[in-house]
C-alpha positions, 0 to 999 in steps of 0.5 A: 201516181204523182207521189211516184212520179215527182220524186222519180223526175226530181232524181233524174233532173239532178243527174249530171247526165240530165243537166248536160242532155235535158236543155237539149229535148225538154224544152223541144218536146214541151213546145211541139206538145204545147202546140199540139194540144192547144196550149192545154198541156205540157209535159212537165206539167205532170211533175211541177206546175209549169207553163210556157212563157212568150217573150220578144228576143232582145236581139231578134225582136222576135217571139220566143217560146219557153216551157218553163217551171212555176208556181202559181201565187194566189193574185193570179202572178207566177214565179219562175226561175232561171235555172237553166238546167244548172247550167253555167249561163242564164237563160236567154228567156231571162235576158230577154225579160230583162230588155223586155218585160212585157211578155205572155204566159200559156197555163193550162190552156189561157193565154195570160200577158203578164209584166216581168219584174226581176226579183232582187234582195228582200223580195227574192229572198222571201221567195226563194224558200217557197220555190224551193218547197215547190222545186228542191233542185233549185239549190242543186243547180244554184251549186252547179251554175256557180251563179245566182239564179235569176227569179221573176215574177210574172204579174198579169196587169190589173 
């Protein structure tokens, strides 16, 4: 089913109409399943490693939750992308991160608090070919954005 199901939801992610309309319902549908099970399931995570990040709004000083795209390092870190569906704007889950780095990540069911780092030349740039491995669209939206995509890695405290 994955073999069918992943190259079918890359397809549909880099349609202009999915750019446009997905930030609408993705992230909305994610966080009411996420909550409905217990932290144990989000959609996107059928397709592509996925979690959902709690940052502290830079303007509120208020939880935000993000479902958002990953891939899992081997030291129990995550990297994740502000891709914003390609759209023209970072994400605001990325300013958030960047006023406040301390921040919690739900996988699968665990609730991990994890430090943000933004991840800039040498380092982002050993990352990037295996996020791209993991997310192909990530170029397509790089194209379309106009910007560089901000990458983070999330870190658990040791």
């Amino acid at each position: 089913m994955m073999a069918v199901l992943k190259p079918f939801a890359q397809w549909l992610a880099s349609t202009e109409w999915f750019m446009k309309a997905g930030p609408r319902f993705v992230p909305q549908f994610d966080r009411a399943l996420h909550r409905l099970t217990g932290g144990r399931l989000i959609s996107s995570d059928r397709v592509i490693p996925s979690l959902v990040l709690t940052t502290t709004g830079a303007k509120t000083g208020l939880p935000r939750r993000s479902p958002l795209a990953c891939l899992p390092e081997d030291d129990g870190a995550f990297l994740v992308v502000g891709s914003n569906f390609g759209g023209p704007t970072h994400p605001a889950w990325s300013a958030n991160l960047l006023k406040n780095p301390e921040a919690t990540v739900t996988h699968r069911g665990r609730e991990i608090p994890v430090v943000a780092t933004l991840l800039t030349g040498e380092a982002r740039a050993e990352a990037w070919p295996r996020l791209l491995a993991n997310w192909p669209l990530y170029d397509r939206y790089t194209e379309k954005s106009g910007r560089e995509l901000r990458v983070f890695r999330l870190t658990p405290p040791t």
